[in-house]
C-alpha positions in Angstrom: 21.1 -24.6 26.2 18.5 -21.6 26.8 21.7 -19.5 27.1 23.5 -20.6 23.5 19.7 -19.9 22.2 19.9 -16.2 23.5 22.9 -15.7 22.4 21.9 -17.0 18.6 19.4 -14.9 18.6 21.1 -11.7 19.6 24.0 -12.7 16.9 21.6 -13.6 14.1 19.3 -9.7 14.8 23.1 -8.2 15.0 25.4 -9.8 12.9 27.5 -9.7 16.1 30.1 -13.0 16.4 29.0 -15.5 19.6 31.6 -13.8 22.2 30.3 -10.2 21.6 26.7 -11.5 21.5 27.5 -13.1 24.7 29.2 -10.2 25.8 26.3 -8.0 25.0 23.9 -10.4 27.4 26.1 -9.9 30.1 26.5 -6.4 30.3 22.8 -6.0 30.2 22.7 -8.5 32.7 25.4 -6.3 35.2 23.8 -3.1 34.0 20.0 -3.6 34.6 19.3 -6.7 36.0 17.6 -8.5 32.7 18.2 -12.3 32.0 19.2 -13.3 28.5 15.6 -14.2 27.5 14.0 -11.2 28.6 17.0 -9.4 26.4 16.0 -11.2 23.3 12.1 -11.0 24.4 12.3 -7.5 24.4 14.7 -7.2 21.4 16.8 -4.7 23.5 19.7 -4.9 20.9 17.4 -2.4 18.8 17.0 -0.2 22.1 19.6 3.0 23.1 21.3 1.7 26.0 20.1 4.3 27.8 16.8 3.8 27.3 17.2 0.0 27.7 16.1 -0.2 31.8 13.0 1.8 31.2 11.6 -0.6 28.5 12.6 -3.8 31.2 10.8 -1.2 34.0 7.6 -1.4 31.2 7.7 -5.4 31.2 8.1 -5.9 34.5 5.4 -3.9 35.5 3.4 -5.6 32.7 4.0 -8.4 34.3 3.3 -6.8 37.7 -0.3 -6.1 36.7 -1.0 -9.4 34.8 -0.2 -11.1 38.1 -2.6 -8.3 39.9 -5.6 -9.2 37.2 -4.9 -12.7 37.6 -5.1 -13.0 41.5 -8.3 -10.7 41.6 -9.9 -12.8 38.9 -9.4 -16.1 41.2 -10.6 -14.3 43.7 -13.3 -13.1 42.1 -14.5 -16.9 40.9 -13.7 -18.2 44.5 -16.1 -15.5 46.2 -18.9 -15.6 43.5 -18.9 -19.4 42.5 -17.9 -20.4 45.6 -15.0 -22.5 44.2 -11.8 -23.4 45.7 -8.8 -21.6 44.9 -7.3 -25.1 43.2 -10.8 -25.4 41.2 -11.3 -21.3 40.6 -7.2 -21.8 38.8 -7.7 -24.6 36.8 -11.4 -23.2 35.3 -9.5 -19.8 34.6 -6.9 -21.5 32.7 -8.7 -23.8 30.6 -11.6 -21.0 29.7 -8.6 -18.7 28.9 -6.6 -21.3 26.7 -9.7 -22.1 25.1 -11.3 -18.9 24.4 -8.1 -16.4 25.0 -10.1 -14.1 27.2 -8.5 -12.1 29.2 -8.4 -12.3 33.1 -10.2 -9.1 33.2 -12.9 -9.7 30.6 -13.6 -13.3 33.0 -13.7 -11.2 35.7 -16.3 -8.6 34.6 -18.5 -10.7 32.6 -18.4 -13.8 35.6 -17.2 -16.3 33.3 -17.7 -18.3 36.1 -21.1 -18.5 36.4 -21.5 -19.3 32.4 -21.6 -22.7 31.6 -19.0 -24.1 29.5 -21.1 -24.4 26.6 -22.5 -20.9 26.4 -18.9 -19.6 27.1 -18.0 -19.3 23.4 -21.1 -17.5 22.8 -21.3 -15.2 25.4 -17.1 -14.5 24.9 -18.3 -13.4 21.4 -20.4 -11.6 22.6 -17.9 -9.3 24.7 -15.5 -9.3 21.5 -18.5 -7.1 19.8 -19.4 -5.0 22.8 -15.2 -4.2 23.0 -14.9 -3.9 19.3 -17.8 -0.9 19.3 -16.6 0.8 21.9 -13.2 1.2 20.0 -14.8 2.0 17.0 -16.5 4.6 18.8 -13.5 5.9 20.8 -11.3 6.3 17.8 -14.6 8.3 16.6 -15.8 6.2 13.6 
């Protein structure tokens, strides 16, 4: 099912029929490791082959420090609130599904030691902080 969804999506981008779509997947597949929905995730089919490893490299080390910025950011909650690691996960997860903030940005600001109804507030309150100092880095 996820497979024939790949495979539409790589035929659709290329105009390629559904065995050399297919085709394509699997030789990505033998040649650097990538599953079909990493392929169309990354829209390799626009990337030089030989350039096609390095941007999967990119994403999995993406991934690599996501996973890294997660983990510190539970640890972070479990050593300063004093939560469980069960309790420090599920607060994470609904503060970041409600706000979108980022592990890091819970982290630094101790999101968990805000209230859940001065979150939104003080969240906004990062966005400006953040916002200035790009402003001010790309020297407006």
């Amino acid at each position: 099912q996820q497979r024939e969804e790949s495979i539409t999506a790589v035929m659709a981008a290329t105009g390629l029929d559904h065995d050399l779509a297919n085709q394509q997947l699997k030789d990505a597949k033998e040649r650097i490791g990538i599953g079909h929905k990493d392929y169309v995730k990354l829209k390799l089919w626009d990337v030089p082959v030989e350039e096609q490893q390095a941007v999967y490299n990119k994403e999995l080390e993406r991934r690599e420090r996501i996973k890294k910025q997660k983990e510190d950011c539970i640890v972070h909650a479990m050593e300063t609130a004093g939560w469980t690691r069960e309790y420090a996960e599920e607060q994470i997860k609904d503060t970041r599904k409600r706000l979108g903030i980022t592990y890091n940005d819970y982290r630094k600001n101790n999101f968990c030691l805000i209230p859940e109804s001065k979150q939104q507030e003080e969240y906004e309150k990062v966005l400006v902080i953040k916002a200035k100092k790009k402003e001010e880095k790309n020297g407006k």
